[in-house]
N, C-alpha and C positions, 0 to 999 in steps of 0.2 A: 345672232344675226348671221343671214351665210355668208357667205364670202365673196365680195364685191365685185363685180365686173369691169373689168380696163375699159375705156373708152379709145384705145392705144393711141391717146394723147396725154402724154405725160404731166403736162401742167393744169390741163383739164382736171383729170383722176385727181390731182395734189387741192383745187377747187372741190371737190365733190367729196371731199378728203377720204379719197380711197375707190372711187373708181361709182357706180350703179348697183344699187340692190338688182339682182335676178328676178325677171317677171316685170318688172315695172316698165313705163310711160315717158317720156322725155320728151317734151316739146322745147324745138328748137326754135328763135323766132326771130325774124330779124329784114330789114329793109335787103332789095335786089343787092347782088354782089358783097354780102357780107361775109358769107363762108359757109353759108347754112348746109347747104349738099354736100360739100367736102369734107365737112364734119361728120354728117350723115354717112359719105360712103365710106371715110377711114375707119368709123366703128364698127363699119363690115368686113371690110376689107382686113381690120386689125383680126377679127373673130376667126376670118378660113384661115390664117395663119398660127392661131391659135386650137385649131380643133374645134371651132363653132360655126358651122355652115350656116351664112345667112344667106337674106332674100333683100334684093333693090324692088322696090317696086316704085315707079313713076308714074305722071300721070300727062307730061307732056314732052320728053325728049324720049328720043327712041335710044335702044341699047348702043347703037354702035357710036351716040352724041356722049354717050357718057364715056365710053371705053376710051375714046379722044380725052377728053374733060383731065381725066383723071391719069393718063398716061403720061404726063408731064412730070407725075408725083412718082413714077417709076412702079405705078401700078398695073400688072396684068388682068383685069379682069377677065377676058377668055381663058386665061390660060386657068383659073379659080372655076370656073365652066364648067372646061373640059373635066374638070377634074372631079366634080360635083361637090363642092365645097361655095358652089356661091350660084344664084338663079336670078337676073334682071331682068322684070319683069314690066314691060310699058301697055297699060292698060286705061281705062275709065275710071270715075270715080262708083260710077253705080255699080259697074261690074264686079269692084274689088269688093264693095261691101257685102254683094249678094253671095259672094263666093267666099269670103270670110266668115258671111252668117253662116253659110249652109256644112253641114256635120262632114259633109262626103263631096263640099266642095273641092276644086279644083286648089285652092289654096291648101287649103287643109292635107292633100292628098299631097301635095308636094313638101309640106314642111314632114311626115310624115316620113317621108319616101327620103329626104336627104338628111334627116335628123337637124333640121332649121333651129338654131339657138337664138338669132341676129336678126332684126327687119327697119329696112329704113323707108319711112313713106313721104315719098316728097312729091305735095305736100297736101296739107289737107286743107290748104285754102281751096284748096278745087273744087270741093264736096259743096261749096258755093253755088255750083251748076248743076245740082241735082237737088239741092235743097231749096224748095219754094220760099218758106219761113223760116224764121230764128227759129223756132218752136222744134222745125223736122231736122234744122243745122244739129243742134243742140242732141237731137237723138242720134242722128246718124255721127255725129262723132264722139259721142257715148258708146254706143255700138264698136266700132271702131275699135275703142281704147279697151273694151271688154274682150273681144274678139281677140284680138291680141295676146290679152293675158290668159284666155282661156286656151289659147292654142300652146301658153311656156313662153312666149317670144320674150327677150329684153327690147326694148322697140325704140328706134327715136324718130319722131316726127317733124319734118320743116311744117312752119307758116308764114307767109310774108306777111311783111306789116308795112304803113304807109308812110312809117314816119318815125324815128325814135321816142316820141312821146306819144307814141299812139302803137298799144302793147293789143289789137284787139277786143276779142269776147275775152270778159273775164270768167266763163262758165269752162272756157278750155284751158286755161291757167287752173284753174279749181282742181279737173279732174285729172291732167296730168301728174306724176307722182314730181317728176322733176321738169324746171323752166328754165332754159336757156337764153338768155336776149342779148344779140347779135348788134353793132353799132358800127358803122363805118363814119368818124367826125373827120371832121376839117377842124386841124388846130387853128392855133396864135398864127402858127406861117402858114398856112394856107396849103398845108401838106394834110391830104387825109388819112387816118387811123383806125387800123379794126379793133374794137374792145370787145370783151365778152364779159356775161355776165350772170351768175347762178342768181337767179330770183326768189327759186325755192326745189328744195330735195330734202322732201318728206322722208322724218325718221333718220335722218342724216346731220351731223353738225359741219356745213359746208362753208366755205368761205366769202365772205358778204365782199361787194365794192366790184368796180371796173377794173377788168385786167386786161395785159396786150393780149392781142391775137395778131397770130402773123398767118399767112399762106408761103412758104417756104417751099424749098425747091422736091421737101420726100411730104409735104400734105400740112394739115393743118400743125400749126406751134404753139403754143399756150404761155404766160409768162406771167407767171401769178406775182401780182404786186407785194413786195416782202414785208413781213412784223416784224418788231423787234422781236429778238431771240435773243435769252442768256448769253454771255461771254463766256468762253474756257476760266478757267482761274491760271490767278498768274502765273506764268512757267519759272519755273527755276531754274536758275544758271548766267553766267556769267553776260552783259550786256552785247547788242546785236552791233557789228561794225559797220559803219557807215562807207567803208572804204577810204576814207578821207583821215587820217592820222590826227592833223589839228582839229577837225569839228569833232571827233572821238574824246578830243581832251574836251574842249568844251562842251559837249554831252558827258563830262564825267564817266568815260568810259564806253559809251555807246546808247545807245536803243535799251530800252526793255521791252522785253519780249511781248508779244502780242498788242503793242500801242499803237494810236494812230496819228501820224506826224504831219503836221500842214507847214510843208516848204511852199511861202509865198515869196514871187518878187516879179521886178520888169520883165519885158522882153528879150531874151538876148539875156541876161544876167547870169545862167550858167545853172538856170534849172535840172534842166532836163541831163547836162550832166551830173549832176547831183544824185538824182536819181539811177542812171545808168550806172554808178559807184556802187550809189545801196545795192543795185540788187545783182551786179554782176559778184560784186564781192562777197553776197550771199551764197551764190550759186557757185562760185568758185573754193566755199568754204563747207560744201555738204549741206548748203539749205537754199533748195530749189527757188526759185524766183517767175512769179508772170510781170510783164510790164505793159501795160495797156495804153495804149499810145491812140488820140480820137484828129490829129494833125500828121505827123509824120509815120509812112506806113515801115512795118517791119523790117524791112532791106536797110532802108534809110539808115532806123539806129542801131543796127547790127555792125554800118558801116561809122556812123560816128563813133560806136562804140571800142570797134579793133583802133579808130585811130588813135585811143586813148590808151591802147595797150589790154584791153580787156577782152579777151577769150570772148565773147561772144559768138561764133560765129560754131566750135565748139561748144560751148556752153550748152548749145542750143540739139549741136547732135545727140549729146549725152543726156537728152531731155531733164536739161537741170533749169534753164528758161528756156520762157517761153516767153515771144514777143505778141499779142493782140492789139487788131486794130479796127477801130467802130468810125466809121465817116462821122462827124459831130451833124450832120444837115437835119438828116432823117432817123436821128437814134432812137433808138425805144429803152428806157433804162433797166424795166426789168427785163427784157432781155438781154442787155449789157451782163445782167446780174447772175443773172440764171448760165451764163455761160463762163463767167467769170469762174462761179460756185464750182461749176460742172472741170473747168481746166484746173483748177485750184486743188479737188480732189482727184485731178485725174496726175498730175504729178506730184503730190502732196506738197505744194506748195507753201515756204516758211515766210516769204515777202512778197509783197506786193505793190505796184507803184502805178498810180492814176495821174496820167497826162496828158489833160489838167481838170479839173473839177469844172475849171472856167470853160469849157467845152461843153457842158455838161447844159448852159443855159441854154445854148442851143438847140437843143430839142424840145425847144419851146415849153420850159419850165419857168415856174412865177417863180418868186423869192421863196415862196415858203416849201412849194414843193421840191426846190431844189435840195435845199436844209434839210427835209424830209429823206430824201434821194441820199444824200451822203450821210446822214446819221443812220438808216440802214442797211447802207454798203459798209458802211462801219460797225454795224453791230453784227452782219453775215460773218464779215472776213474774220473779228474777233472770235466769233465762237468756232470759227477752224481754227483757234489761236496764230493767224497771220498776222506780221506785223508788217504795216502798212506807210505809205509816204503816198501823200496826198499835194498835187502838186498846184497851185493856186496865182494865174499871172494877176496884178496889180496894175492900174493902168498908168501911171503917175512912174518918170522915168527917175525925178530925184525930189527928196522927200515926201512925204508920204502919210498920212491920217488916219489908213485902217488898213488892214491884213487883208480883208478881203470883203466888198460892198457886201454879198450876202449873209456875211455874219457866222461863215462857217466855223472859224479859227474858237468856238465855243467849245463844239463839238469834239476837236482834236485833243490827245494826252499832250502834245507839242508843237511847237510854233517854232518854225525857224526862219530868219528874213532875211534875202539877199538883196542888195540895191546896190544902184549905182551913187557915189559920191564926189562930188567935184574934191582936189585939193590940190594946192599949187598950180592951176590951170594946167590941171591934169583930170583924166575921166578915171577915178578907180573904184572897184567893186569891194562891196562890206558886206559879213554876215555878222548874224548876231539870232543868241537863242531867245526869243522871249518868253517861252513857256517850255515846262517840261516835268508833267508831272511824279512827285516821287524825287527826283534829282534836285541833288548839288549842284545845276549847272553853272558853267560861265555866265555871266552879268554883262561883260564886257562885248564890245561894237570890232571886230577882228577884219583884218586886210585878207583879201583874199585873191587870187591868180588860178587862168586855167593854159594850159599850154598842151604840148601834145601828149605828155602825159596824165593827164587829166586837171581836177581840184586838185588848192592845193592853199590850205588855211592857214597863213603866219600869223603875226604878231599884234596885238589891239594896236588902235590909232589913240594914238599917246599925244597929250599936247594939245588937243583937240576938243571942242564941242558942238553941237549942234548938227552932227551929221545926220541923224537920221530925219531930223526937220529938212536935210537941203540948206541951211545955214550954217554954214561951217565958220569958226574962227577959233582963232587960237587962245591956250591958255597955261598958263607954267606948270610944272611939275615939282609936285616937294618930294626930293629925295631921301628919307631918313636914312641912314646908317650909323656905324657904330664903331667910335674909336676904342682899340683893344687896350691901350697904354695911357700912361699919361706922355710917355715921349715918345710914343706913338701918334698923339692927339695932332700934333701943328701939322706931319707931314700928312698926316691922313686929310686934313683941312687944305694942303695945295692939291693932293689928288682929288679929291673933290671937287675942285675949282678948272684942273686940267679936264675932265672928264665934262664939269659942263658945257667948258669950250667949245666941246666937240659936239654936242647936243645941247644946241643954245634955249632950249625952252625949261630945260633941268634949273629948278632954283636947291640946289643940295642941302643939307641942312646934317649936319654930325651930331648923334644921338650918344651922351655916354652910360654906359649899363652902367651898375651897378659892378664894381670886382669881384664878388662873391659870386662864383654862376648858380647858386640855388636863389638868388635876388634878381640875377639875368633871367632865368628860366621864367621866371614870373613874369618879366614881361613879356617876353615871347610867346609865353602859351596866351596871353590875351590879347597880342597881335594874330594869334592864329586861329582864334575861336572869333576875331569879329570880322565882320559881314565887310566892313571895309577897314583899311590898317593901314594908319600912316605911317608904319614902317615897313618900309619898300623891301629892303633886303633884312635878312632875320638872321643874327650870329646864333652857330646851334652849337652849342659846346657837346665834345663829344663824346661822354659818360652820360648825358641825358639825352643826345640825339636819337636814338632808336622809338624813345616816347613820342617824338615831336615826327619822325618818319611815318609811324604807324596811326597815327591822329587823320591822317589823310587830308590833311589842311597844308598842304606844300605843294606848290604846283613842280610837277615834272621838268628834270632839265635834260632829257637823256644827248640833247642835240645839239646841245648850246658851245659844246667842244667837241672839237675832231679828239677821234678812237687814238692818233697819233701827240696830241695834244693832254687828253688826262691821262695815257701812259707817263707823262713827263713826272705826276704827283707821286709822292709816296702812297705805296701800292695798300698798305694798313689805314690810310685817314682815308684815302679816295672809295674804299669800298664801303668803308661806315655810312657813307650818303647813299646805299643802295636798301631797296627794298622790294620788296617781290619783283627783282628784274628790273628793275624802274630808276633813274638817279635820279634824287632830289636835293641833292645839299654837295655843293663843291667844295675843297679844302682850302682855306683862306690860310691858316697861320700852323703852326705845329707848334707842342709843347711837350716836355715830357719833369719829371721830378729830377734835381740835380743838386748837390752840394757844390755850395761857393763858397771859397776861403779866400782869406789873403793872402800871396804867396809872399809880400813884403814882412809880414810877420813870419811866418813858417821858415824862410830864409834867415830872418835874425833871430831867431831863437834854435835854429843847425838842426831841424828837420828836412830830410831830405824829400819829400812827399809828402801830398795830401793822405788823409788817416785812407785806412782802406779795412778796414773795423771798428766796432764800437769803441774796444778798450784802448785801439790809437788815438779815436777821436777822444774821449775822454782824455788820454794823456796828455795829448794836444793841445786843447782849450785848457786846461785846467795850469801847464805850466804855461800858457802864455800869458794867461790871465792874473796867476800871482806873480811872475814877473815884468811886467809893463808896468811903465809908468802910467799911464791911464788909466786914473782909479772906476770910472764909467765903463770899462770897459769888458763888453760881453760876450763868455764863450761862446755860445751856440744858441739859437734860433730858431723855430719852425713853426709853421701855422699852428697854433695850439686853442682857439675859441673852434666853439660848435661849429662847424659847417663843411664843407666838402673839403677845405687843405687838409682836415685835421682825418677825414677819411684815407688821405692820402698820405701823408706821414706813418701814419699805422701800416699802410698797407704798404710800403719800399720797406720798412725794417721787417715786416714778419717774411716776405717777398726773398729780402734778403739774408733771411737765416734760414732760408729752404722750408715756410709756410705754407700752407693753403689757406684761405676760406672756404674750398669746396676743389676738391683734388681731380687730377684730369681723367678720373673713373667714375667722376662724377655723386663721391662719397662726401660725406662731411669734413671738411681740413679743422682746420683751427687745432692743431698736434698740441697735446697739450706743452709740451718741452719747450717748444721751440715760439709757443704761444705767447707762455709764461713769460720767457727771455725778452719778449720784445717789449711786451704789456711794462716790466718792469724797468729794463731801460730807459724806458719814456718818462716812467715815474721820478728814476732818481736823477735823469740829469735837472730837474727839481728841485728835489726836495731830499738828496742825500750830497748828490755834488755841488751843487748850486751852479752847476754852471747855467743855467737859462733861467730868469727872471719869472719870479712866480706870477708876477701881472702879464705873460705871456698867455692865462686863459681868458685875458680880458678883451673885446672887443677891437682897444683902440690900440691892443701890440698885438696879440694875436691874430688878427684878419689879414691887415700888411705890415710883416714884420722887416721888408725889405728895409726901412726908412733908414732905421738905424745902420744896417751894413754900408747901403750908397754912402750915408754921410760917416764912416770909417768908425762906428761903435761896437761892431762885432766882427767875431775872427770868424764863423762858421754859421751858414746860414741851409737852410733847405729851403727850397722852393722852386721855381722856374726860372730858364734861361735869360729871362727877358731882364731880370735882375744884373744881370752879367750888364750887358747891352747899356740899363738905364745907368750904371754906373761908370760908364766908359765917355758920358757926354765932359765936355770940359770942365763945366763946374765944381762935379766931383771929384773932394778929395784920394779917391782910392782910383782914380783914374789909370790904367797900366799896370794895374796891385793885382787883377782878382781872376785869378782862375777858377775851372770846372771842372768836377769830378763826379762820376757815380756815389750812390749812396754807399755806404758805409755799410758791412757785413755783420751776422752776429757768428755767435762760436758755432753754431749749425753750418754758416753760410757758407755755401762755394760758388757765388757769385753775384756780381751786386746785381739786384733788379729794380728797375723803376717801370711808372706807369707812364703809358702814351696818353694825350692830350691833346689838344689843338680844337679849332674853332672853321666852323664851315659855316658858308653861304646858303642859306637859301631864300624862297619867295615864296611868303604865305598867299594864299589861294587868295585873300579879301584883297592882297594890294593894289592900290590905287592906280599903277602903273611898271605891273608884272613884268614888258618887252622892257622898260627901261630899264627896273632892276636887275634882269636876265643881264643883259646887257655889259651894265656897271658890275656885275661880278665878273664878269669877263675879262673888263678892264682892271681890277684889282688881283683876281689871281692870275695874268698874266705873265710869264716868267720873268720879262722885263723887268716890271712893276715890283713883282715879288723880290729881285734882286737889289731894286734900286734903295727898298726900304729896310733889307738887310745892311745895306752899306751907311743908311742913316741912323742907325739903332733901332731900327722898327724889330715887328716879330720872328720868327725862325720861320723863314720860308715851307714853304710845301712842295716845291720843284725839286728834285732829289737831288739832280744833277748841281745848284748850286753850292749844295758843300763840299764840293771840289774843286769851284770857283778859283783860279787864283787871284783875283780880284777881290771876292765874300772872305775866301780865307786871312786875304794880308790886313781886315779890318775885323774879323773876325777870326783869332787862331784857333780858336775851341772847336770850330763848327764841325770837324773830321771827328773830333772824337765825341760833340754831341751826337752825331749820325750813327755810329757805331751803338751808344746808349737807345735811341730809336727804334731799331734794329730787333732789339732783344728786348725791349719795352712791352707791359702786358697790358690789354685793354680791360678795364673796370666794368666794361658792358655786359665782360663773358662770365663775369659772376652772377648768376641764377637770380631776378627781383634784385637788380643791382640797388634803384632807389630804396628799396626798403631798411636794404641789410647796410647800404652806407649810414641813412638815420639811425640803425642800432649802435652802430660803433660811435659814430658822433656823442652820444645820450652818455656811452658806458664811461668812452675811454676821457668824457671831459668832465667824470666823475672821479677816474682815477687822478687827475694830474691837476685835481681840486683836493685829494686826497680823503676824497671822501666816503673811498671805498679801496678795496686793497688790490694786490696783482690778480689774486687768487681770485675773489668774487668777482672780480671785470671779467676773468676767463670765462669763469662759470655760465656765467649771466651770457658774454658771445656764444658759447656754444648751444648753449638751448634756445638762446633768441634768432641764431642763423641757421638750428635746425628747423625749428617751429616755420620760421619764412620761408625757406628753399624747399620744408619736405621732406629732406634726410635726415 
């Protein structure tokens, strides 16, 4: 086929898909004032601008009616004259045909003479005046439309018509190659409409149905009614910022890319800043922004927009946005669209924001057409992969029954609702995500405030139900949490009670874990995996926090304490609760591994110090034990059943005989020397000294072996400080007896080391009531608070600064030199697949001290089994 002819109407040629085969017939057709001439003379007029000299030929205005007509559209037609690039021509109709028929007519002579490409004949209803009969109509504009082709011309012809349903002869539709049909309606409002219409273009696959026609200020405009068209595929990379930090949490991080978002809500609710967020913050971040505005013009929100602190105004020079604005009265949607398209590739535009859709009825659109109108303004924008905010008022000011009467909210990847909510005879504003495809979002109904710095998204309405109905009333809140102690349990049960005081709708409720944290963990990770968790606040112990961090089931606390506030923490537990930049678990308690003795025995038997080696401590226990009168009476102690203490025992003796698991060059540790020494100590304070009870591998002495030290049956215990503490209450007999010491060294060792421990806060994503939990961790690791339950035997504070308390110190005298053990303390995390390689040694080493494997083969067996896991 050759190669098509511009009509030099853009949206025309995109109908005609590609413009007029050369040589061919185009009848134009259409009732007075529809556009018929204009179009006519732009296809000429486009031609001498292109290097194709046409011919106007008329049959009832004269030249200088039309040089008027048309100079409005910024057309010179003398100046095309002069220039011989264009000939107007006002003649008869018999005249034109006789001179058209004739070889060496007058016509002929002049398309000749200026190399004529282009002819526009307005129009051939005229030919009515020379033709007696249909019979000689019918030849003479046969003739005509031959005449034509035989001179080369591309041709388009007007006809008036009487009426939109009255298209004529059908013998002059036949023989034209292409039909045009012209409509000027009167809508729903009473505003009239030009449409256009391809009826038929032979040998062409053209585009069927009524499209706008406008007459615009440079000539005819075209606005072809849009298809659906494929989407881009989905873009990759990190989610799109909404500008708003809290609705970013509750979008799970933001937008994805290329989706189409339906912010519905009242009047006044804080829409339309919402949107000015999206997309200044887009534009402010390297991704251009249009904001289509059909109520408020350009200036307007350029100016609400700097009041909120938004460059806008900038934005704008840097053509990063752009603001458009369509009066809603008289809009045409596809030409909304087509110019949308047109600025959207003319800055390459990344967002885009429609406000509001509800504008959009009025241009006198039914229901379905509108639905129609926004699913492919939505499927255009997508396949420029724009991601969109759709903005949608609701009429209803408090509660509410649907998103939006036409039923859009289908159509959208997301749904966001803003509304006004009465509470306390107060007027306050809520949002809330209800859709969002792909996403984890928030579930939860959130407070929300705009001031001069914009939105600004706090905390869910707690306590509460029935907001979004408009029926608000109140309802309690179960707090679970979790006492760490058992002489921890009572006071944790009045701060409970103090804390509901303070938020009277909190019914609290003390959750006790399990002591083993591999039996803790368990419940936490199934408060963290459901959808909703009645346990509000989650103890994360911190040898398996990094699991539960990187689950992404923890809602964010980066805010919840001033910068000068978590500096107060120990700088080692405070950072475990971070994850990619993010805080989510605050330090509620510290712990670390520690030898407890009696100093009342160590004193009566003329030791001057706790052992500060194995073979002291062996000396130790062994003559206190054969000489006391306490035939019950037990050297030494340590978690010795499967589970994480017995991890932990292993690892302060190998620790302290200058061990690795995996060395700080990141090679295999486990030295066989210094392996062996530890592996074997363990074994024989057993089964060659007897100083530690061999029913210590059993469940009911080995898990808490503390029982017997509190109530004064052992001289030497390992475990945690909190032991110290529960033994200090009145009851117990060892009350004032028991001091702390580091672990005990082996013949390698040059220094004792222990593991850091402790237990943090956090708030799994399903909780029932997140702001509350947020909250109440606030209130429990408060330094206060933290102080007051060191002075009661609670756990080892997290605030640094109290172990220099002299207050903590004169009830606790150990705490300076637990601080110092802290200090030099090694975290369990930074061993390589820590969960895995703890279960090895668990399996091996309560095989050894079962005896049912030797020093030698438990090495063995660690070293290949924490090569195999780690890789090295």
């Amino acid at each position: 086929m050759s190669e098509l002819i511009s009509t030099g109407i853009e949206g025309l040629d995109v109908l005609l898909a590609g413009g007029l085969r050369p040589g061919t017939c185009a009848l134009i057709e259409g009732q007075p004032g529809t556009g018929k001439t204009t179009i006519g003379s732009q296809f000429v007029y486009d031609g001498c601008n292109h290097a194709e000299p046409g011919i106007i030929v008329t049959f009832e205005e004269f030249p200088e009616q039309i040089y008027a007509d048309v100079a409005k559209f910024g057309w010179d037609l003398r100046e095309l004259e002069q220039r011989g690039l264009l000939k107007v021509i006002c003649t008869s109709p018999d005249v034109f045909l006789e001179e058209l028929s004739s070889a060496d007519g007058i016509i002929d002579a002049m398309i000749r003479e200026m190399g004529a490409r282009r002819i526009l004949v307005d129009s051939v209803s005229h030919l009515l005046q020379v033709a007696e009969t249909p019979k000689e109509l019918r030849s003479q504009v046969y003739g005509m439309f031959n005449g034509l082709k035989r001179a080369g011309l591309t041709s388009m012809l007007t006809k008036e018509i009487s009426g939109p349903d009255s298209v004529g002869a059908a013998f002059e539709e036949y023989m034209a190659d292409t039909v045009i049909n012209l409509v000027f309606e009167i809508g729903a409002d009473y505003y009239r409409r030009r449409y256009i219409e391809v009826l038929k273009c032979r040998g062409q696959n053209h585009f069927y149905g009524k499209h706008t026609l406008k007459l615009g200020s440079h000539g005819a405009e075209v606005y072809p009614r849009r298809a659906d068209r494929p989407a881009c595929m989905h873009q990759p990379g990190p989610p799109l910022s909404t500008g708003i930090d809290g609705l970013d949490d509750m979008l799970a991080g933001g937008i994805k890319r290329g989706q189409a978002i339906l912010v519905a809500g009242s009047a006044g609710v804080g829409k339309t800043s919402l949107g000015l967020s999206f997309a200044c913050a887009g534009a402010a971040a390297g991704e251009p922004g249009v904001y289509v505005s059909f109520q408020e013009p350009p200036d307007a929100l350029a100016v609400l927009a700097e009041g909120f602190g938004m460059p806008a105004e900038r934005l704008q020079r840097e053509n990063k946005l752009s603001f458009m604005h369509f009066p809603p009265v008289h809009l045409r949607t596809d030409e909304l669209m087509a110019q949308l398209e047109r600025r959207v590739t003319e800055i390459g535009a990344q967002r885009v924001v429609i406000d509001s859709i509800t504008d959009l009825a009025l241009a006198g659109q039914d229901t379905r057409r509108l639905r129609e109108t926004v699913y492919i303004l939505c499927s255009m924008l997508k396949q420029h992969c724009v991601t969109s905010m759709l903005i949608s008022e609701v009429p209803e000011l408090f509660g509410q029954s649907y998103v939006t009467s036409e039923h859009i909210s289908i159509i959208a990847d997301g749904v966001i609702l803003m509304k006004y909510v009465e509470m306390e005879s107060e007027i306050q504003r809520a949002i809330s995500v209800l859709k969002m495809r792909g996403s984890d979002h928030d579930k939860g109904i959130r407070r929300f405030t705009i001031d001069g710095s914009g939105v600004h998204v706090h905390s869910r309405f707690e306590g509460t139900e029935g907001l979004m109905a408009g029926r608000t009333r109140p309802v309690s809140i179960t707090l679970s949490v979790r006492s760490f102690t058992e002489i921890d349990e009572h006071h944790n049960q009045e701060l409970l009670t103090r804390f509901a005081q303070v938020h009277p709708r909190v019914a609290p409720v003390s959750v006790s874990l399990p002591y083993n944290p591999d039996e803790a963990r368990t419940t936490v990770e199934g408060a963290l995996a459901a959808e909703t968790s009645e346990l509000a606040v989650a103890p994360l112990c911190l040898y398996w926090m990094p699991e539960m961090l990187e689950s992404g089931r923890l809602i964010p606390l980066d805010h919840l304490l001033a910068d000068d506030e978590l500096a107060e923490h120990i700088p080692e537990l405070l950072e475990a609760g971070r994850h990619d930049g993010r805080l989510y678990a605050i330090p509620a308690l510290a712990a670390c591994g520690v030898l407890l003795y009696r100093k009342d025995l160590l004193e009566e038997f003329g030791f001057d110090g706790p052992p500060g080696t194995w073979d002291e401590l062996i000396t130790q226990a062994r003559t206190i034990v054969e000489g006391s009168k306490e035939e019950e009476l037990i050297g030494y102690q340590f978690p010795a059943y499967m589970y994480e203490g017995l991890t932990t025992s292993f690892l302060q003796n190998l620790w302290s005989n200058d061990g690795d698991i995996v060395t700080e060059d990141g090679q295999l540790g486990l030295q066989p020397e210094q392996t062996l020494e530890a592996l074997t100590f363990m074994r024989d304070l057993i089964h060659v000294h007897g100083l530690v009870p061999q029913n210590m591998v059993s469940a009911a002495h080995g898990l808490e072996p503390q029982r017997d030290f509190i109530e004064g049956r052992t001289v030497f215990l390992t475990l945690l400080p909190s032991v110290a503490q529960a033994a200090q209450q009145l009851e117990s007999p060892v009350r004032g007896k028991i001091g702390i010491t580091g672990p005990p060294m082996g013949p390698h060792g040059t220094q004792s080391r222990t593991f850091l421990s402790g237990w943090s806060y956090g708030v799994p994503v399903g909780a029932r009531a997140p702001e509350t939990a947020r909250q109440f961790i606030r209130f429990m690791t408060d330094p206060q608070v933290q102080k007051e339950r060191a002075l009661r035997g609670g756990p080892l504070p997290t605030i640094e600064r109290l172990y220099s308390d002299p207050e903590v110190l004169a009830f606790n005298p150990d705490y300076q030199h637990i601080r110092g053990m802290l200090r030099t303390a090694r975290r369990r995390a930074d061993i390589p697949s820590y969960p895995q390689v703890s279960k090895l040694i668990q399996r091996h080493l309560y095989s050894l001290l079962r005896a049912e494997t030797s020093p030698e083969q438990c090495l063995e067996a660690l070293r290949s089994g924490v090569a195999e896991i780690t890789g090295r």
